[in-house]
N, C-alpha and C positions, 0 to 999 in steps of 0.2 A: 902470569908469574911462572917462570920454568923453574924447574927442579934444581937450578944450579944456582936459584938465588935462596934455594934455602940453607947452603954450604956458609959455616961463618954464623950461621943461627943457631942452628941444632946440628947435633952428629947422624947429620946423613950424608948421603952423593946423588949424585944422578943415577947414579950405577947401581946402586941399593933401590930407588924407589921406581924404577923401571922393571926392575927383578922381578919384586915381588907384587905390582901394581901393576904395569903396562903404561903409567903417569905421564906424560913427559911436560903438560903444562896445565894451569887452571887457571881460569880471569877471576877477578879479586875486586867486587866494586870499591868503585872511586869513594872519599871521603865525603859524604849527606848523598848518596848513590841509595837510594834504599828497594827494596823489597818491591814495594807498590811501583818504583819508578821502571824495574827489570818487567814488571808484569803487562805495565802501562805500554811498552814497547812491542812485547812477546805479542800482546793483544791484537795489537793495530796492526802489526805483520799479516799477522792471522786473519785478521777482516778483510784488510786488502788481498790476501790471498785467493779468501773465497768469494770475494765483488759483494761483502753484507756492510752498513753499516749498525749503530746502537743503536738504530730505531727496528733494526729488524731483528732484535734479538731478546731472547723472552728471560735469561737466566745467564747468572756467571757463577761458576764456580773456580776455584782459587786453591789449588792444594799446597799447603806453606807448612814449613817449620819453625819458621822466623817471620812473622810479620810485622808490621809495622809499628803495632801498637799489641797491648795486651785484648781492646777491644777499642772502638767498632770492627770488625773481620777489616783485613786487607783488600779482600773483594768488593766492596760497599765503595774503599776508597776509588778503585781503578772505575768501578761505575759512574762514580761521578767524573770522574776524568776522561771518559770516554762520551759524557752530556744522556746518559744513559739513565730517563727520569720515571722508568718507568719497570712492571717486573721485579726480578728479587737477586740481590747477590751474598753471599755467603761461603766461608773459607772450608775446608776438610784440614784432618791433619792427620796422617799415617807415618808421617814422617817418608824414607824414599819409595815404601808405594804408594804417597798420597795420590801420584798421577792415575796410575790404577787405580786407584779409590774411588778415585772424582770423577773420570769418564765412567766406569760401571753406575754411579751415580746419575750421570746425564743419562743413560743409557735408559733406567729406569723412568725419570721423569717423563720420555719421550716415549718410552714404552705406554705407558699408563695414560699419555694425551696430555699432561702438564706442562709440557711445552714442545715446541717443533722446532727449536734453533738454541741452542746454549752456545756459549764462551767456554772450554776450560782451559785452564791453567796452572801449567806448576812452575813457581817460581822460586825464588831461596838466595838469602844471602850467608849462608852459612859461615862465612868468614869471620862474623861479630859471633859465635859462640864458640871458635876456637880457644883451647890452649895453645900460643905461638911457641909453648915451651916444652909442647909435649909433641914429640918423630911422628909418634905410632899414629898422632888424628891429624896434625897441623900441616900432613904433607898431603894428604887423601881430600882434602874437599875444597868445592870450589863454589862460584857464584853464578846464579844464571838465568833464563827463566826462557819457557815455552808454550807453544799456546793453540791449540787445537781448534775448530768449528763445526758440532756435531749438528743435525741437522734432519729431520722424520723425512721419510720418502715409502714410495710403496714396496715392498717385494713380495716374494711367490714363496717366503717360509722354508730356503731351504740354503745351503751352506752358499750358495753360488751369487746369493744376494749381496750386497751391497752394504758398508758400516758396519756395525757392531753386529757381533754373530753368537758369542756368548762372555759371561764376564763370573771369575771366581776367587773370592775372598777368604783370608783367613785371618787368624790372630792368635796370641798365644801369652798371657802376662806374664806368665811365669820366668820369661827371660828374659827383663826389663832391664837388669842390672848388666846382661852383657853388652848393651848398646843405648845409653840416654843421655841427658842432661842432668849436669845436677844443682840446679834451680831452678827457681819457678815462683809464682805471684804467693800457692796458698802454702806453702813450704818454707825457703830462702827468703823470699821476697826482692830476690834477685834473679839475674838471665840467667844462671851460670855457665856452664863451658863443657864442650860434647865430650865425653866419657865413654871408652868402648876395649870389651876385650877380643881383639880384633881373630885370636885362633879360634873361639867361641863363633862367634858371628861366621868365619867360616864354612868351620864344620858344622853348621846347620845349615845355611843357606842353601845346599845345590837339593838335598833332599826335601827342604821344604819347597821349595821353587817345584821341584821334579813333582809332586804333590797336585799342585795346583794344571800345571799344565798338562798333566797326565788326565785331570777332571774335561779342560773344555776337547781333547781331543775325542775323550766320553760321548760328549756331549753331543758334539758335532757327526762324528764318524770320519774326520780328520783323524789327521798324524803327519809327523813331521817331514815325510816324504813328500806330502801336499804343498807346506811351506814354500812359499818365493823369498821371506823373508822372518829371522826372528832377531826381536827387538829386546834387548834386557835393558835390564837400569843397570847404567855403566858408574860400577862400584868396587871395580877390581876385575883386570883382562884374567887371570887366573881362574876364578868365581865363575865368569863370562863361558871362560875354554872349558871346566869342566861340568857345568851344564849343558852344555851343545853337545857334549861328545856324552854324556850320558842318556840323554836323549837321544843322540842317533842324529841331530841338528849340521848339515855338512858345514864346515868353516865359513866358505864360500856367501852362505846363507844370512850370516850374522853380523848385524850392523852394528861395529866398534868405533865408538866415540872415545872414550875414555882416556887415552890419551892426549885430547886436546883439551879436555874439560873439566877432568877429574870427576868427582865424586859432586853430583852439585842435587843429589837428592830426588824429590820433588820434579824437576826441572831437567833430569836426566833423559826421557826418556820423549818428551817431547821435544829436549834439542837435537837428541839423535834423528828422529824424523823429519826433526827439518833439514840436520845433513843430508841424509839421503834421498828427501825431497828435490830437493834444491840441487844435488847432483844427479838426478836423474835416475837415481837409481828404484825407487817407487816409483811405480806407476798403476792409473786405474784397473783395479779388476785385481792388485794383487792380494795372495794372504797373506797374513800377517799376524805376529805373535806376541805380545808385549805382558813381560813379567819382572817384579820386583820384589823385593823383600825390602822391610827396613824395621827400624827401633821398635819393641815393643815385647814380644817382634809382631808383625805386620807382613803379608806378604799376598802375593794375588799373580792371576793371568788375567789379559782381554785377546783374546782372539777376531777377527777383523778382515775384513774385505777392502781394501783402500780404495 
């Protein structure tokens, strides 16, 4: 869906939502296209990628905003869909750092010996909680889903290793009201429709972000001059641009989707890697920086050896 089929709907342009977004188009699932169905595909990408299939796979984790159902989790469903009869699946919800959420997640299990192969995924069909009536959200988000295969190996404990290198979480309730839904099962008793005060969400975002990745460069004795590559959740090139330049992050360095995908959550941040997978631009042995913020707020880095 490009920016110029929303002319005639709502009072915008291409030219407005380029501006202030970097937008230029979003995919929109097809009508009974759901959640499980985007995840279902993201998955099997993913298997085939890494030569696994469900039988070799001990865990799925599913980071959604929009699933399927109110319950059983989304994850459960793509388990079964995947003939995956064995093992445990189960959804996260951070809203757009669910992907952060859910790898540091797998990160843990795998740490701990609970399992040595998970699934993750972050998928979203955000489109079914839009207002088509309101500029400021109905032009920002999109549909999508991607999907990662983490996996226990050996290393020698030190940055140069291989997978997850460290992982950091934050939250904050207090700011629920500048970016949520407003319904819900124990509430409304309806979906209701995403709700955001979009100069709010802003001006928090680059400082809370700068927060977190300022933590695993702590952690490691990295810094951004290390970087091959950094990954954000593509939620706004604006957002994007002045994170990297406050960090010190060269342009050059930063994988932008956002424009072809819009705002898809969840699913942001593992489509972007699969663009840059898939164009060559990752490759093994690189580092890697991956951070988001979303509703709540919510927000985290995972820092990474590809």
């Amino acid at each position: 869906m490009k920016n110029a089929d929303f002319e005639g709907v709502v009072d915008t342009s291409d030219e407005w939502i380029v501006q202030r977004t970097g937008i230029r188009q979003r995919h929109i699932a097809s009508e009974g296209e759901t959640t499980a169905d985007l995840a279902e595909k993201a998955a099997r990408a993913a298997m085939k990628d890494a030569g696994v299939t469900a039988s070799d796979l001990d865990l799925i984790i599913l980071a959604t905003s929009t699933p399927n159902y109110t319950f059983p989790a989304t994850a459960v469903e793509v388990q079964h869909r995947l003939g995956m009869k064995h093992g445990a699946a189960f959804d996260t919800q951070a809203v757009c750092s669910g992907f952060v959420f859910a790898l540091t997640t797998a990160d843990q299990f795998i740490r701990t010996g609970q399992a040595r192969r998970i699934l993750v995924i972050g998928a979203e069909t955000f489109s079914r909680i839009l207002d088509w009536t309101d500029r400021t959200t109905c032009v920002l988000f999109g549909d999508g889903a991607g999907a990662v295969i983490v996996e226990a190996s050996e290393g020698v404990g030190s940055s140069d290793d291989r997978g997850v290198l460290t992982c950091h979480l934050r939250s904050d309730g207090a700011h629920r009201e500048k970016l949520y839904v407003d319904g819900g099962p124990s509430t409304t008793q309806t979906v209701g429709c995403l709700r955001m005060e979009g100069k709010e969400v802003f001006r928090h975002a680059v400082g809370m972000i700068t927060d977190v990745i300022e933590d695993a460069y702590a952690a490691t004795g990295l810094g951004s001059d290390d970087l091959d590559w950094f990954v954000p959740h593509q939620a706004n090139k604006r957002i994007i641009d002045a994170s990297a330049k406050k960090l010190g992050i060269a342009p050059e360095k930063v994988v932008i989707t956002v424009d072809i995908h819009g705002n898809t959550s969840a699913a942001s941040i593992p489509l972007a890697l699969a663009v840059a997978s898939k164009d060559g631009r990752l490759k093994p042995g690189d580092l890697v920086l991956l951070e988001a913020m979303g509703g709540g707020f919510t927000w985290g880095s995972v820092l990474l050896r590809w």
